[in-house]
Backbone as a ProteinNet text record, in pm:
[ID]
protein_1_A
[PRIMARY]
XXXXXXXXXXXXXXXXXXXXXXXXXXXXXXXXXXXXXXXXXXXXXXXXXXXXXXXXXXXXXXXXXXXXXXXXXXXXXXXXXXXXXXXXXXXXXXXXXXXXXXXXXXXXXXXXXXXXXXXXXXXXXXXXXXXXXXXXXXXXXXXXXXXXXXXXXXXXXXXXXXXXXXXXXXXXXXXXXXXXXXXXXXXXXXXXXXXXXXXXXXXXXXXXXXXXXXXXXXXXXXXXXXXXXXXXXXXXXXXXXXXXXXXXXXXXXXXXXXXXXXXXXXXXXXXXXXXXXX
[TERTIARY]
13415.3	13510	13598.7	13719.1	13816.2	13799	13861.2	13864.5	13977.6	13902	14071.4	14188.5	14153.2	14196.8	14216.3	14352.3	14371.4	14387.4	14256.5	14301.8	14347	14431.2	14511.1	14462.6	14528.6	14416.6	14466.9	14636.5	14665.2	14720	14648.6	14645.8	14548.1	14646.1	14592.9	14586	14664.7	14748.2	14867.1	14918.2	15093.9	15163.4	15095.8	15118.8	15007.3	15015.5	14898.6	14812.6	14691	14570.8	14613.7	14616.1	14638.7	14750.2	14729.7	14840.9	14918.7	14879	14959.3	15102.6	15008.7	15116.9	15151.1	15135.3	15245.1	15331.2	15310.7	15461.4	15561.5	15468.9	15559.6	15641.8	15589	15652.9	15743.8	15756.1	15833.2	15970.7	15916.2	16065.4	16128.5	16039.2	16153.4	16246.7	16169.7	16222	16351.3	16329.1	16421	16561.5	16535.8	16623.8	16697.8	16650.1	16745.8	16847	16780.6	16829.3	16987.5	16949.5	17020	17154.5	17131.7	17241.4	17302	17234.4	17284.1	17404.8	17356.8	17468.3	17555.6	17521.9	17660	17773	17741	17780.6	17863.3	17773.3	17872.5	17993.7	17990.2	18023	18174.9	18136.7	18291.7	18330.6	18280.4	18378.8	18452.5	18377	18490.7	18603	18582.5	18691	18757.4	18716.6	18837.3	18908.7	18855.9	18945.6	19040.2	19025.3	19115.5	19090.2	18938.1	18913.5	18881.1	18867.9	18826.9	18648.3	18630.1	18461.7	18380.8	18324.2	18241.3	18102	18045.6	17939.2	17819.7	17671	17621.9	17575.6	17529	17526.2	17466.5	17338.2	17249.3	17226.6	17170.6	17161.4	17085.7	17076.2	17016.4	16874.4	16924.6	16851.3	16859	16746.9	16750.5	16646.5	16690.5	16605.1	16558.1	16478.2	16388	16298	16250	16155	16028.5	15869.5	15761	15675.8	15730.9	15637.9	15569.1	15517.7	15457.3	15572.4	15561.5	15632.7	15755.7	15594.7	15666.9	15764.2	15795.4	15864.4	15972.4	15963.7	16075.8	16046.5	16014.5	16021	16139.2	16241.9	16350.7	16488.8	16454.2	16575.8	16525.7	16425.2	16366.9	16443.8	16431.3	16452.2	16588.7	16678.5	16832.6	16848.8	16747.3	16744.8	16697.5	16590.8	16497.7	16568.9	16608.7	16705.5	16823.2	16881.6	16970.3	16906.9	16764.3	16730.2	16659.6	16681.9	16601.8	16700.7	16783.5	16894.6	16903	16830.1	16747.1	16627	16555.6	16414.7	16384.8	16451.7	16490.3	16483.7	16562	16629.8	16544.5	16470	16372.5	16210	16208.6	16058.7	15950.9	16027.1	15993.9	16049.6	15981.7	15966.6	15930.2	16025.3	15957	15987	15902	15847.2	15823.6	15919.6	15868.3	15854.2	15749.7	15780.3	15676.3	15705.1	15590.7	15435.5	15344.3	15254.8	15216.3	15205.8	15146.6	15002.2	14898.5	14774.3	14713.7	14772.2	14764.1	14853.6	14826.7	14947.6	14949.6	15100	15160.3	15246.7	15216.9	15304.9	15391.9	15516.5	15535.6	15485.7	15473.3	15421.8	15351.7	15293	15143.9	15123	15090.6	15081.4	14964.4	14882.9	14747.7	14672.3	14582	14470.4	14432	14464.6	14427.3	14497.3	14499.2	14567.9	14622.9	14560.2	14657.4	14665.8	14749.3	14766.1	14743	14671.5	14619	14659.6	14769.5	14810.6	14722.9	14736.2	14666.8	14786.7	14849.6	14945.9	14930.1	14817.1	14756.1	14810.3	14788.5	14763.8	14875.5	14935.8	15051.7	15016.2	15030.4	15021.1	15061.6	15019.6	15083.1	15137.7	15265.6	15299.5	15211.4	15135.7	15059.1	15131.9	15226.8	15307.3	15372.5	15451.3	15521.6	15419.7	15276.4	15200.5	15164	15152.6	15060.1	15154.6	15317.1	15422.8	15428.4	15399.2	15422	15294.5	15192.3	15093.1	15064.7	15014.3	15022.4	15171.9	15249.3	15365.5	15345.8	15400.7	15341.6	15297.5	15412.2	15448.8	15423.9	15326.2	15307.7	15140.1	15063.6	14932.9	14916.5	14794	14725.7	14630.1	14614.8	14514.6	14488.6	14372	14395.7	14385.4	14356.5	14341.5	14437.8	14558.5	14691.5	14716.3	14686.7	14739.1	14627.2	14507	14373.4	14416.7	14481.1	14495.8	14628.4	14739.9	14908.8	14996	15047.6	15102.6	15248.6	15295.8	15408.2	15469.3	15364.7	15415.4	15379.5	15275.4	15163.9	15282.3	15296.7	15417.6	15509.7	15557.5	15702	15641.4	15479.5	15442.2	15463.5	15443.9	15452.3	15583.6	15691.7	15787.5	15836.6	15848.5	15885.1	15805.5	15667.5	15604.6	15672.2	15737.4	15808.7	15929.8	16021.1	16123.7	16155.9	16072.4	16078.1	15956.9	15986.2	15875.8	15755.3	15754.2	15661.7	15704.9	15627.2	15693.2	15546.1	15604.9	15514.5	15519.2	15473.6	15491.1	15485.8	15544.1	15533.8	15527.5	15445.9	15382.5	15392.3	15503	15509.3	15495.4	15434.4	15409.6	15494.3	15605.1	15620.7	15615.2	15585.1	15535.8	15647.7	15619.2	15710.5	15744	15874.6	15910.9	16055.3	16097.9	16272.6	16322.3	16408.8	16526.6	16567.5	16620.7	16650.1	16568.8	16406.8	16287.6	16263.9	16226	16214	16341.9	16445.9	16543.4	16568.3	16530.8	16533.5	16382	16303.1	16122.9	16213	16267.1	16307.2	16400.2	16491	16582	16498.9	16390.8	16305.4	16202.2	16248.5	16196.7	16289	16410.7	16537.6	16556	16538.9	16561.7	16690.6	16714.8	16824.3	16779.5	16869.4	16897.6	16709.2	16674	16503.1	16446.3	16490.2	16421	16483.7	16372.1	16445.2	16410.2	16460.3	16414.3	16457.9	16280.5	16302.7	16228.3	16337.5	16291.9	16199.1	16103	16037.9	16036.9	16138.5	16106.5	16155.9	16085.6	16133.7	16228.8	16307.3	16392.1	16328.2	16396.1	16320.4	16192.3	16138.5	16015.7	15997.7	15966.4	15881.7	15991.5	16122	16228.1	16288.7	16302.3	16390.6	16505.8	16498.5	16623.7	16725.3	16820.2	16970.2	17007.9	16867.3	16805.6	16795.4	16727.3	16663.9	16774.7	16883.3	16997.7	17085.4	17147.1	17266.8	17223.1	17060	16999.5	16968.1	16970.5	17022.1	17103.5	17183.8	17321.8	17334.6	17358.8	17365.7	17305.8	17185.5	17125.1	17150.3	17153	17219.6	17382	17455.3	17600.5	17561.3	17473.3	17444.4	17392.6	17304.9	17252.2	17372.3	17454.9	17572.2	17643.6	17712.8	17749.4	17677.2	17561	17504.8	17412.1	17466.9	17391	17262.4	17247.6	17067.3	17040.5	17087.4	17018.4	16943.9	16820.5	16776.3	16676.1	16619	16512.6	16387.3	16278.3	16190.3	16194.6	16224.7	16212.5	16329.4	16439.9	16560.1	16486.5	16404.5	16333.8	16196.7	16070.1	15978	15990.2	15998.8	16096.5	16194	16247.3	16341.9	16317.2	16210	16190.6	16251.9	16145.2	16231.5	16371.2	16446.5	16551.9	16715.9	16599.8	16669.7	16686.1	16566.5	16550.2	16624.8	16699.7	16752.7	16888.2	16946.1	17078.8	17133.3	17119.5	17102	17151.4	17081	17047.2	17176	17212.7	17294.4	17462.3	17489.2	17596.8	17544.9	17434.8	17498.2	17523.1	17503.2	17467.4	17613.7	17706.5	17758.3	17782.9	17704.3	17634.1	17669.5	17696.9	17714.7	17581.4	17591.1	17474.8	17562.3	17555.8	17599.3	17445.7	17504.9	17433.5	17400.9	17283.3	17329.7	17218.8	17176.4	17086.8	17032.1	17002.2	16931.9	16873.7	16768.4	16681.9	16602.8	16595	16456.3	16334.7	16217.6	16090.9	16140.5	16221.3	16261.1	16345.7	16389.1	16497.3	16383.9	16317.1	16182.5	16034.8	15982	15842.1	15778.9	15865.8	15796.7	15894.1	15838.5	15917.9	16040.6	16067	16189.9	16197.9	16061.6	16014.8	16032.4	15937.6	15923.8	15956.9	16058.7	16082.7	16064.2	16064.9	16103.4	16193.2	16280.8	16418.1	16382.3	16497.3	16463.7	16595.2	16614.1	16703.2	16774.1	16824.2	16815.1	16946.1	16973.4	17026.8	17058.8	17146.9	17175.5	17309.9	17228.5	17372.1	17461.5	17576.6	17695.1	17728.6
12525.9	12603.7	12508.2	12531.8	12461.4	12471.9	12373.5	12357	12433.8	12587.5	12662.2	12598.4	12506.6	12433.1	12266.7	12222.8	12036.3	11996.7	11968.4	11903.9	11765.2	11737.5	11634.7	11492.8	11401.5	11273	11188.6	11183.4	11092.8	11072.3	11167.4	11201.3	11088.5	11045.3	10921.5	10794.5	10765.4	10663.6	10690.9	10747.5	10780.7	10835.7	10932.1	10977.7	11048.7	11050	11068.9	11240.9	11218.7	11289.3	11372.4	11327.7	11449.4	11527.3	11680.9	11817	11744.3	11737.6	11713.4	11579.5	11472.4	11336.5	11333	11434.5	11445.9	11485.2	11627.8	11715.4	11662.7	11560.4	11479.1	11400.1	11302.8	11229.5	11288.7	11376	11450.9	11502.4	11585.9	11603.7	11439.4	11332.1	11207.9	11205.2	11220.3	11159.6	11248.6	11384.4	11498.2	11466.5	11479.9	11458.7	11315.2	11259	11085.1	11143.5	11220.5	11257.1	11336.7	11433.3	11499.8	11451.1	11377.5	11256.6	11156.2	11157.8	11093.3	11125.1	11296	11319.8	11413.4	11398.7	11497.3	11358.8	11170.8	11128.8	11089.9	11140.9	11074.2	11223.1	11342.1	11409.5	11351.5	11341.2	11308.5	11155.5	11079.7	11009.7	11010.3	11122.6	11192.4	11292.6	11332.1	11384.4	11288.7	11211.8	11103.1	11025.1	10999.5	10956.6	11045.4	11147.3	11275.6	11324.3	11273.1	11330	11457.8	11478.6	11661.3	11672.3	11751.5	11794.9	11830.1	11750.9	11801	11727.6	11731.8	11738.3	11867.6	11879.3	11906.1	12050.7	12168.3	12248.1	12383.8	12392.5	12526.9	12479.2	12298.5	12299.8	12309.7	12349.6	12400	12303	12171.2	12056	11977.2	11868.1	11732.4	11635.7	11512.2	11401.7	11323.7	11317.9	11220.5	11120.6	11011.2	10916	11012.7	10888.6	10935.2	10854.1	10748.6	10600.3	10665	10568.5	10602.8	10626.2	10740	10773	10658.4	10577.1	10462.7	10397.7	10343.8	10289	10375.4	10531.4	10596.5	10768	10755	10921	10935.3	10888.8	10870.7	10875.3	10830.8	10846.5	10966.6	11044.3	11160.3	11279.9	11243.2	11328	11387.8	11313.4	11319.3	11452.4	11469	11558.6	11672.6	11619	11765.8	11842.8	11762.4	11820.4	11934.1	11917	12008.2	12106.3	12122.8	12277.4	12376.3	12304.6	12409.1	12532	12547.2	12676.9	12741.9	12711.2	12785.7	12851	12824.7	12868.1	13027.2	13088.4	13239.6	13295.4	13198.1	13230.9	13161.4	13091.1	13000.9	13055.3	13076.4	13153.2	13050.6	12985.6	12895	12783.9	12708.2	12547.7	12478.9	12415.5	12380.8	12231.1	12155.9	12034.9	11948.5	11811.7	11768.9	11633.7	11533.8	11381.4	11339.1	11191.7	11148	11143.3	11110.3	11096.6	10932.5	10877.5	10739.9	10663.1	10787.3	10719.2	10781.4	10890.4	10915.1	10954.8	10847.1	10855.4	11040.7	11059.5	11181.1	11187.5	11286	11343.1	11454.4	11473.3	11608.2	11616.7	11735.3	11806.3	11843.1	11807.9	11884.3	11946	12076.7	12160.9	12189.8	12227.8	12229.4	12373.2	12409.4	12476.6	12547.9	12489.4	12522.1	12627.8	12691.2	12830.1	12777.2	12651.7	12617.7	12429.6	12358.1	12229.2	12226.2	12181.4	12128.6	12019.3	12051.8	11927.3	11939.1	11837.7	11867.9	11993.7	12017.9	12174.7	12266.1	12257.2	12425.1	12433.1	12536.1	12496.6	12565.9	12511.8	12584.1	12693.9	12831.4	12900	12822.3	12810.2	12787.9	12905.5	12916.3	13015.5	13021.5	13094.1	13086.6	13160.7	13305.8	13358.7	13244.2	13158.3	13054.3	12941.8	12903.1	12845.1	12963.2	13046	13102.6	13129	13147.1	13165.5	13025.8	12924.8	12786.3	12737.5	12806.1	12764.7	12759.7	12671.7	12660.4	12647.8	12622	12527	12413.1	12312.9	12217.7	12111.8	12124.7	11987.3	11992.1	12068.1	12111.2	12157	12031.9	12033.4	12139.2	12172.6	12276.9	12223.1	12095.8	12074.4	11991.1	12014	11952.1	11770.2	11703.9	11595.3	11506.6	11532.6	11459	11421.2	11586.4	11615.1	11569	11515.8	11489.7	11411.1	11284.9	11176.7	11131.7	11207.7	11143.6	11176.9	11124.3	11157	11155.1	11119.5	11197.8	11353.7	11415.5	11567.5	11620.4	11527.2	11539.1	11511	11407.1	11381.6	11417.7	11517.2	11594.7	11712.5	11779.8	11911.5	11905.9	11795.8	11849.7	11844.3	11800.8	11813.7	11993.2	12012.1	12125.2	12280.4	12204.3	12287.6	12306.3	12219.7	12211.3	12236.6	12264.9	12316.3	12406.3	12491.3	12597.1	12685.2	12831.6	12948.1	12964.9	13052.1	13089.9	13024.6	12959.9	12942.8	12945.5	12962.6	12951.5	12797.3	12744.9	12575.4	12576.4	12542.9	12508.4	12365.2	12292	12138.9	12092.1	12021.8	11973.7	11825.2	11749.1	11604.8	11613.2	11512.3	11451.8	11324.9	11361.7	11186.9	11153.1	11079	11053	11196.1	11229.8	11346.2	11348.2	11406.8	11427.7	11514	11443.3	11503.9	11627.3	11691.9	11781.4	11904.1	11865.2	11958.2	11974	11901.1	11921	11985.6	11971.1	12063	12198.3	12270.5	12394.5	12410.4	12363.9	12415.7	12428.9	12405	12335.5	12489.7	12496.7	12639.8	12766.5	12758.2	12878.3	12874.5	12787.4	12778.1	12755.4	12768	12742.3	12881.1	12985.6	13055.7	13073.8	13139.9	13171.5	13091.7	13168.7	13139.8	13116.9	13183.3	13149.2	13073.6	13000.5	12849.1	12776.6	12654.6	12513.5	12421.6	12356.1	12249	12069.1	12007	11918.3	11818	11681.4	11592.8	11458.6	11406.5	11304.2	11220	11083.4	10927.2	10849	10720.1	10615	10503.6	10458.4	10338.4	10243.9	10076.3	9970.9	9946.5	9878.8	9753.5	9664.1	9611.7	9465.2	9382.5	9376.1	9263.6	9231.6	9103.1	9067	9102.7	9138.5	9206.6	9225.3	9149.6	9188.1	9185.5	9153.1	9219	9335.3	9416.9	9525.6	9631.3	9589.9	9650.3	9684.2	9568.6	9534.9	9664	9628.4	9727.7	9873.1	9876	10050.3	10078.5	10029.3	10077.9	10164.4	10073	10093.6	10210.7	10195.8	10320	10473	10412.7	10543.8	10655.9	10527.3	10581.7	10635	10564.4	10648.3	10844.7	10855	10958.2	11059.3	10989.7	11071.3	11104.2	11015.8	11085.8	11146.4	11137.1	11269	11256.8	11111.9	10993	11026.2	11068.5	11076.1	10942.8	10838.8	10697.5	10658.1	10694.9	10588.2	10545.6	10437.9	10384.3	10391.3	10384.6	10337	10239.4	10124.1	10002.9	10043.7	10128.7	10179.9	10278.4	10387	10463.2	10562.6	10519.9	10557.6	10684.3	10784.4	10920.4	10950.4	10866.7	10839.6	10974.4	10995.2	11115.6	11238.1	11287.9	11351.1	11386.3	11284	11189.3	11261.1	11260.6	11296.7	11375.7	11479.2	11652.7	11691.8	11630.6	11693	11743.7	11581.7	11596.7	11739.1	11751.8	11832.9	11970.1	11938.2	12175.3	12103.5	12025.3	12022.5	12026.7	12010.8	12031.6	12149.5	12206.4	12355.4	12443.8	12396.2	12484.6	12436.6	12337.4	12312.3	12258.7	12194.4	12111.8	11966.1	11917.3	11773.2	11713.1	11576.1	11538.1	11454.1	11477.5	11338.3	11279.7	11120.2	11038.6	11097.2	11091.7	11128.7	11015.1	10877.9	10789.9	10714.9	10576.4	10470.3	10368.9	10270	10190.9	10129.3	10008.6	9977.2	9950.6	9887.3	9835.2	9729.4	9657.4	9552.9	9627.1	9701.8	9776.2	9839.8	9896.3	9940.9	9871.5	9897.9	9816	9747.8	9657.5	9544.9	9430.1	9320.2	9211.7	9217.1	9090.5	9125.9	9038	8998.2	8908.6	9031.6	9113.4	9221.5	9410.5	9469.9	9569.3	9683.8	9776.3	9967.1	9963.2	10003.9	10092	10269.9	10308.2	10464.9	10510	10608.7	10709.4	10882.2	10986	11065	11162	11232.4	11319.4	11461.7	11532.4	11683	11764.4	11863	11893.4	11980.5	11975.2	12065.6	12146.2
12498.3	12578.1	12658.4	12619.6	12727.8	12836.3	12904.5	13049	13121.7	13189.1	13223.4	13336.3	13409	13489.8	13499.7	13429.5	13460.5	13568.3	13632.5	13761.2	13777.7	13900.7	13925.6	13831.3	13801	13726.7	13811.8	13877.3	13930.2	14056.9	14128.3	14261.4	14369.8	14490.3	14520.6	14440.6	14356.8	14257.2	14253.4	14199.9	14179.7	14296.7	14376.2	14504.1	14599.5	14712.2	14809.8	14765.1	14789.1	14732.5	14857.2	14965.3	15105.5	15079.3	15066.9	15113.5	15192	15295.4	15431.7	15443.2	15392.5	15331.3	15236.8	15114.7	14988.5	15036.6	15111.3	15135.1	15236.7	15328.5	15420.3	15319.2	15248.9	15192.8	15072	15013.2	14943.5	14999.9	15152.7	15265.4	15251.7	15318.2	15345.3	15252.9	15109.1	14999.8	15021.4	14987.3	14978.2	15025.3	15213.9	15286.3	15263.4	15213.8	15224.4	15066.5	15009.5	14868.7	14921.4	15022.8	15016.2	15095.1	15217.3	15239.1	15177.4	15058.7	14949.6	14858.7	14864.1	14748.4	14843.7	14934.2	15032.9	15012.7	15036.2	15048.8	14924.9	14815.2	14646.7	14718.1	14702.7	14735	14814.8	14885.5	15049.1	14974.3	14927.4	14793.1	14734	14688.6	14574.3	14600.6	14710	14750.4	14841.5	14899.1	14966.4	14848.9	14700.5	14632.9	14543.9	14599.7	14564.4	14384.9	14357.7	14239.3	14200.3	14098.2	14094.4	14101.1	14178.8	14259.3	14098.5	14007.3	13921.2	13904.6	14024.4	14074.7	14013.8	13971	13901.9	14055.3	13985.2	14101.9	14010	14110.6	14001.1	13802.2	13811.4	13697.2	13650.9	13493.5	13394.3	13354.6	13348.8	13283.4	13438.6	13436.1	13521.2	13383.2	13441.3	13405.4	13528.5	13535.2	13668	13595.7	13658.7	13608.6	13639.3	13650.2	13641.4	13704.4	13789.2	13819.8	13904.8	14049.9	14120.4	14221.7	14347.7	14409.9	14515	14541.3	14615.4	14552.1	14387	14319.2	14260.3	14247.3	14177.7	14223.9	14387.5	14416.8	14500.5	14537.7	14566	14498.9	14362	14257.3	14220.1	14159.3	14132.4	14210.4	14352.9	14435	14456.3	14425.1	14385.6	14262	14182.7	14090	14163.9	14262.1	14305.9	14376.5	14442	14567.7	14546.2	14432.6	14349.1	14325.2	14293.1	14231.1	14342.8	14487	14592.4	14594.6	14586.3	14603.4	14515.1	14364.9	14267.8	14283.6	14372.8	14438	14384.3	14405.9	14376.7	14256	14162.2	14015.7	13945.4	13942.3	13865.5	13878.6	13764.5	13763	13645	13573.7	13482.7	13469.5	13427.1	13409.4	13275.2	13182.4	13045.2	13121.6	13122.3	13132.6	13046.5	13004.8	12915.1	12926.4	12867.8	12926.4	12718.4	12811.7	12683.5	12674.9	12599.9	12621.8	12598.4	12745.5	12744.3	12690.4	12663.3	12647.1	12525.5	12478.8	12338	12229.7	12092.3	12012.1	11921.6	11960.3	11936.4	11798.1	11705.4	11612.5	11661.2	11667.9	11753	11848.3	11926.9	12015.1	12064.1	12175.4	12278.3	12369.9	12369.3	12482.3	12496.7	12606.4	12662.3	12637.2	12646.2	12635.9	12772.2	12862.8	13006.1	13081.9	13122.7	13201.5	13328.7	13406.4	13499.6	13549.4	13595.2	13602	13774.3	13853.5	13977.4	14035	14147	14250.1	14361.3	14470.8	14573	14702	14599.8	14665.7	14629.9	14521.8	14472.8	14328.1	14273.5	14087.1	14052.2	13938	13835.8	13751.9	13749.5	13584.9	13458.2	13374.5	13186.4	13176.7	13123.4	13072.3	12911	12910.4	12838.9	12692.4	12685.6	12604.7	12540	12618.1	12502.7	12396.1	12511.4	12415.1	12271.4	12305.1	12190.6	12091	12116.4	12047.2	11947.2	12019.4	11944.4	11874.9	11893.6	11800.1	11682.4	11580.9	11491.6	11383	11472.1	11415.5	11345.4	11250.1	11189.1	11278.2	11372.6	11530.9	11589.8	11613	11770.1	11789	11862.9	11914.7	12021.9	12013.5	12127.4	12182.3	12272.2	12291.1	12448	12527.1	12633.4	12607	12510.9	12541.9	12512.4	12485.2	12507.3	12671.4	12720	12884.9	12975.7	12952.8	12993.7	13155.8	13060	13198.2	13193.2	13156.1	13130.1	13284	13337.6	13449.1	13465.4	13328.7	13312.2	13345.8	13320.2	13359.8	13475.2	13504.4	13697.9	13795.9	13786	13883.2	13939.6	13867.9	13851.9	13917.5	13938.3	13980.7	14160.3	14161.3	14331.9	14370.4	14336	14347	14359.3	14246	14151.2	14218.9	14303.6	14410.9	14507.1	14542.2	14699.7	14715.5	14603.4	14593.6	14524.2	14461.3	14420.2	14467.6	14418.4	14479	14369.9	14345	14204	14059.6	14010	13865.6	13771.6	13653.3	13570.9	13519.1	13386.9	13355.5	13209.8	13114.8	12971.1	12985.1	12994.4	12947.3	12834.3	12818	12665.1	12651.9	12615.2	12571.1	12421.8	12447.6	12287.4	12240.8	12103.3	12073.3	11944.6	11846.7	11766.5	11655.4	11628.1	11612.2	11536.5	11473.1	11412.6	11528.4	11585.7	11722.1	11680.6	11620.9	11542.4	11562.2	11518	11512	11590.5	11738.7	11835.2	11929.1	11879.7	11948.5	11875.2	11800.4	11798.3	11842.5	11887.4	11957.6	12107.7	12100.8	12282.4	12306.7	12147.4	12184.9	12201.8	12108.4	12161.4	12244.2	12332.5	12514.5	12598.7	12589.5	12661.9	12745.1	12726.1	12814.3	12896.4	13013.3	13054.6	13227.4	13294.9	13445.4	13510.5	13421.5	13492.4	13449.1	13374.4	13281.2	13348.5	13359.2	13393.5	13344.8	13276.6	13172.3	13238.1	13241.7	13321.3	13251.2	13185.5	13136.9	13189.9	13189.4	13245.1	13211.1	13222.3	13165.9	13270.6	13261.2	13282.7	13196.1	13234.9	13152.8	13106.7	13116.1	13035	13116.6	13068.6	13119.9	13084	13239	13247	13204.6	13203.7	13228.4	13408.4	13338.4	13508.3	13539.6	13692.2	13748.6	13664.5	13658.7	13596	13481.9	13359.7	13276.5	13303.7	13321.9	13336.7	13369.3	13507.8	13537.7	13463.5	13325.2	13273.5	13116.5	13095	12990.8	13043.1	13160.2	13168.7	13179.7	13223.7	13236.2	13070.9	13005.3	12856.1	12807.4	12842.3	12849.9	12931.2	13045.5	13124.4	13054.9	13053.5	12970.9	12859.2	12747.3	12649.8	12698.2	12758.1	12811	12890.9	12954.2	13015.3	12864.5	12768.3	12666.6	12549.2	12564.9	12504.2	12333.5	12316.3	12237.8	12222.4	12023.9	12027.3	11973.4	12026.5	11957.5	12080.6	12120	12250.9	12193.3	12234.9	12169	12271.4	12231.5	12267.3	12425.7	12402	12505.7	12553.5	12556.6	12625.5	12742.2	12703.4	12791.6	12740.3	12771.3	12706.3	12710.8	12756.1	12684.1	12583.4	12544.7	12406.6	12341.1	12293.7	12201.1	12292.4	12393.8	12473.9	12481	12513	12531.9	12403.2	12312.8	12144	12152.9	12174.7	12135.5	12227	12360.7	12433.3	12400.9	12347.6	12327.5	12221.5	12097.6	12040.1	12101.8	12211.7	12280.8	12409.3	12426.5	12532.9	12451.1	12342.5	12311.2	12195.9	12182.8	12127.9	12272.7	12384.7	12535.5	12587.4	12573.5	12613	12742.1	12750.3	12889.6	12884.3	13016.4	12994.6	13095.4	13104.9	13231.9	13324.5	13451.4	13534.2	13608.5	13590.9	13682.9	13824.7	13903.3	14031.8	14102.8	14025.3	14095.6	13982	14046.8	13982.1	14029	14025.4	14086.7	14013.3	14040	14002.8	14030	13989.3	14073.7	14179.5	14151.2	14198.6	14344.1	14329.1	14439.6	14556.3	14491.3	14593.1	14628.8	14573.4	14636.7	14530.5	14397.8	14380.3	14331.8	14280.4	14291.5	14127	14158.1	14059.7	13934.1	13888.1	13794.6	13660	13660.1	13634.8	13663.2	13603.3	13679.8	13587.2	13624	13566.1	13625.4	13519.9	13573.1	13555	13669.9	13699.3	13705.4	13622.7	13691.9	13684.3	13768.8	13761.4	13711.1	13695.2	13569.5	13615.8	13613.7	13645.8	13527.3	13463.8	13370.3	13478.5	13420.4	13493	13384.3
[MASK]
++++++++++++++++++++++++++++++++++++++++++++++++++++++++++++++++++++++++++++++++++++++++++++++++++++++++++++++++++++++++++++++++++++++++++++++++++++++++++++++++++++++++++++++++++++++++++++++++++++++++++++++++++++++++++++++++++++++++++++++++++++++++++++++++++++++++++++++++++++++

C-alpha cells in the first residue's frame, strides 16, 4: 500500500524545517522581490518604453537550489502570482528528476505532498486521467527524495489560497509528447503551470554568467534546443515551448543570479533564473 502522504525530504536542508522561519523568510524574500520589480517597472517607464511587464501569468520558471542560494530570484516569479490567490485553484508543477533516471513522466501515488506549512491535495482526477499512458509513471519513488518540486511548495503555499497540485517529474522524453500531456493539463484561468530548473553548473563566475545568458535568451525566444548542462530542466524546458506558442504566450526575464552572487564562492557556481509569460 502506498504511502497516502509525501512528507517533506528536504526540509531543514533546502529551507528551514520551522513554520515560523520559512514563512519569515519567504515574506523577506517576497518583499525585496517586490521592490524589485516595482523598480524594473519605473525604468521602464522613465525610458519611455511600452509597459509589457508580465501580470496575472499563466506560466513562471523559477530555479530549485537551496533558498539561501536561489529563493530570491524565485521570488521575483512568486511575487507575481499573489493577486491570483483567488483565481488559482490548481497547480501543474513540473521540474526534473535528480536522483532517479526518467523515461517520460512521473507522477505520484500519494494523495498529498507535506511542507512544514501543512500538506498539498494531488489532484488526483488528472493523475488517474494520465495513467497508463506509454510516458507516463505512477509511482511514488521518482518523487521519494527529489526537491525539485518540494521547494517550489512553500512558496506556492504562501501566495496562494487553496490549490490542488499535479506533480510531474520529467526525465528524458520527445518535446513534442510531452507537450500535448502538458495541453491536457493546461487548463484555463485556474491552472498554473510552474516550471522548476536550475541553469549551468559548477563553472566559474563569468563562465557560468556569459553561458546563461545564452541560455536565458534562448528561453525568452521560445527555443526548444536547451540542453542538458544549459539547465537541468531542459526537458521540462522543451515541452514547454511547444504549448507557449500554440497559447500564444511569450516569457520575460524578471531575475538572475548565481551561487557566486549569493552565499557561495565563485570557483564554482549554479546559475538561477526566473521567468513570467505575458
Amino acid at each position: 500500500m502506498f504511502a497516502s502522504v509525501r512528507p517533506a525530504a528536504v526540509a531543514g536542508l533546502f529551507y528551514p524545517a520551522a513554520a515560523d522561519e520559512l514563512r519569515a523568510m519567504l515574506d523577506s524574500y517576497l518583499t525585496q522581490a517586490r521592490v524589485n520589480l516595482i523598480g524594473q517597472v519605473s525604468a521602464q517607464q522613465s525610458q519611455a518604453e511600452s509597459l509589457d511587464s508580465p501580470r496575472s501569468p499563466k506560466v513562471i520558471i523559477v530555479p530549485h537550489a537551496g533558498y539561501i542560494y536561489s529563493g530570491l530570484v524565485a521570488a521575483h516569479a512568486y511575487a507575481l502570482i499573489e493577486s491570483m490567490a483567488a483565481s488559482v485553484s490548481k497547480v501543474l508543477l513540473i521540474g526534473p528528476a535528480h536522483r532517479v533516471y526518467l523515461q517520460g513522466g512521473a507522477l505520484p501515488q500519494s494523495q498529498y505532498f507535506e511542507t512544514p506549512l501543512g500538506q498539498v491535495r494531488i489532484d488526483r482526477r488528472s493523475v488517474e486521467m494520465l495513467e497508463g499512458k506509454p510516458y507516463i509513471t505512477v509511482s511514488n519513488l521518482p518523487h521519494q527524495q527529489e526537491h525539485s518540486l518540494e521547494v517550489q511548495l512553500p512558496f506556492l503555499q504562501r501566495c496562494l489560497n487553496q490549490f490542488e497540485l499535479i506533480p510531474l517529474l520529467i526525465g528524458e522524453s520527445d518535446p513534442h509528447e510531452m507537450a500535448e500531456l502538458l495541453e491536457q493539463l493546461w487548463g484555463g484561468e485556474e491552472t498554473l503551470v510552474v516550471i522548476s530548473t536550475d541553469l549551468s553548473h559548477f563553472h566559474r563566475y563569468v563562465e557560468a554568467t556569459n553561458l546563461d545568458r545564452i541560455t536565458c535568451q534562448k528561453i525568452v525566444e521560445g527555443q526548444e534546443t536547451i540542453f542538458p548542462e544549459q539547465a537541468c530542466g531542459s526537458s521540462s524546458l522543451n515541452a514547454l515551448m511547444p504549448q507557449l506558442k500554440r497559447h500564444q504566450l511569450r516569457l520575460a526575464q524578471l531575475s538572475y543570479q548565481n551561487s557566486g552572487d549569493t552565499a557561495g564562492d565563485k570557483d564554482r557556481v549554479v546559475g538561477y533564473a526566473s521567468f513570467a509569460s505575458r
